[in-house]
N, C-alpha and C positions, 0 to 999 in steps of 0.2 A: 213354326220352326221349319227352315227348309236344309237339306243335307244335299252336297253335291255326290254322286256315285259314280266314279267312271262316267264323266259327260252327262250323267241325266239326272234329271230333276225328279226329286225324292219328295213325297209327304209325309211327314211324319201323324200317326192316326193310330191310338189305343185302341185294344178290342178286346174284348171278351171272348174267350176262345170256345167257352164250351158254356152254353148256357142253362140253367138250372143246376138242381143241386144232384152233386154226384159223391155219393161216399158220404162219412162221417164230419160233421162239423165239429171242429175239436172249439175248447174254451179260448176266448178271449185273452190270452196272456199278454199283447202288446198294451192294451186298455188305452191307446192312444199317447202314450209314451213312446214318440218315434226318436228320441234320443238318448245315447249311454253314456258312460263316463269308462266303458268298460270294452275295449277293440274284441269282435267277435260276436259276443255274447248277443244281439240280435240283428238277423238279415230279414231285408224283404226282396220278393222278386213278383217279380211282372211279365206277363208277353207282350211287345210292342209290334203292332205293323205300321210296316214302311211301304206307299205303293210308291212306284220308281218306274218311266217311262222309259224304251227304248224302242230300236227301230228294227226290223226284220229285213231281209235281203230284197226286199221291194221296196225299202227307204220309208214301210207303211209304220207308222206308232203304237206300238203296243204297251198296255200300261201292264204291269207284274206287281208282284208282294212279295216281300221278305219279310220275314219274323225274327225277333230281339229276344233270348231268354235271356235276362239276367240277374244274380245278385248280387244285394246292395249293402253291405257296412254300416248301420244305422249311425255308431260310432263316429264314424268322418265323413261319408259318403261316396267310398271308394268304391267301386265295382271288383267285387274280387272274381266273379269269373262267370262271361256271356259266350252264348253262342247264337249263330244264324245259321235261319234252314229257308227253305222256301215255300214252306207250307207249316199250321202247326202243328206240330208232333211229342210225344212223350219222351222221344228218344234224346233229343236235341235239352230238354229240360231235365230229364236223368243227367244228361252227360256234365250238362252244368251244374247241378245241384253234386254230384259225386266231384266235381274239382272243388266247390266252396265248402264241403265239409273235410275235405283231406285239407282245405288251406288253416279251416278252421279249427283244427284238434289242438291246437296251443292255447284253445280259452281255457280258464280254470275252473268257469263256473257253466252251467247249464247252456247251450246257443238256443233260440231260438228264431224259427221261420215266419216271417208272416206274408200269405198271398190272401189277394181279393177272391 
């Protein structure tokens, strides 16, 4: 997949942000059931890096990263609410997770999250 940004040329490239295991493993509740019949009721979210070339005041090429949090509506596939940082950070994915549960307070029934 290539994304154009402001003139440069983007790769789109998954990461793993933080490797091993940190915190508590909660249970399996998706159980591979990535579709509802129910809006709300399960999101997933992911951090994506984007590396994206540009050029510094010497015309030299510098390649950078941008980070993707976002989540995702199991339901339709909608993204109800992402954010970019340029590095990854916990703040950037609070910030997004705190818009997708205020979008979220209209389910009737339990929502759940699921990240890798």
């Amino acid at each position: 997949m290539v994304l154009l940004v402001h003139h440069s040329h983007v790769n789109l490239v998954n990461t793993a942000v933080i490797k091993g295991t940190i915190g508590k493993i909660s249970k399996n509740l998706v159980n591979r059931r990535f579709h509802t019949s129910i809006p709300h009721q399960k999101l997933t979210t992911d951090t994506s890096e984007f590396k994206y070339y540009t050029t510094d005041s010497d015309g030299k090429i510098i390649i950078k990263k941008a980070y993707l949090d976002s989540f995702l509506d199991m339901f339709n596939g909608e993204i109800l609410s992402l954010r970019f940082s340029e590095r990854p950070n916990s703040q950037a994915i609070m910030d997004a997770l705190d818009e997708a549960i205020e979008i979220t307070k209209d389910c009737p029934y339990r929502t759940t999250i699921h990240s890798d």
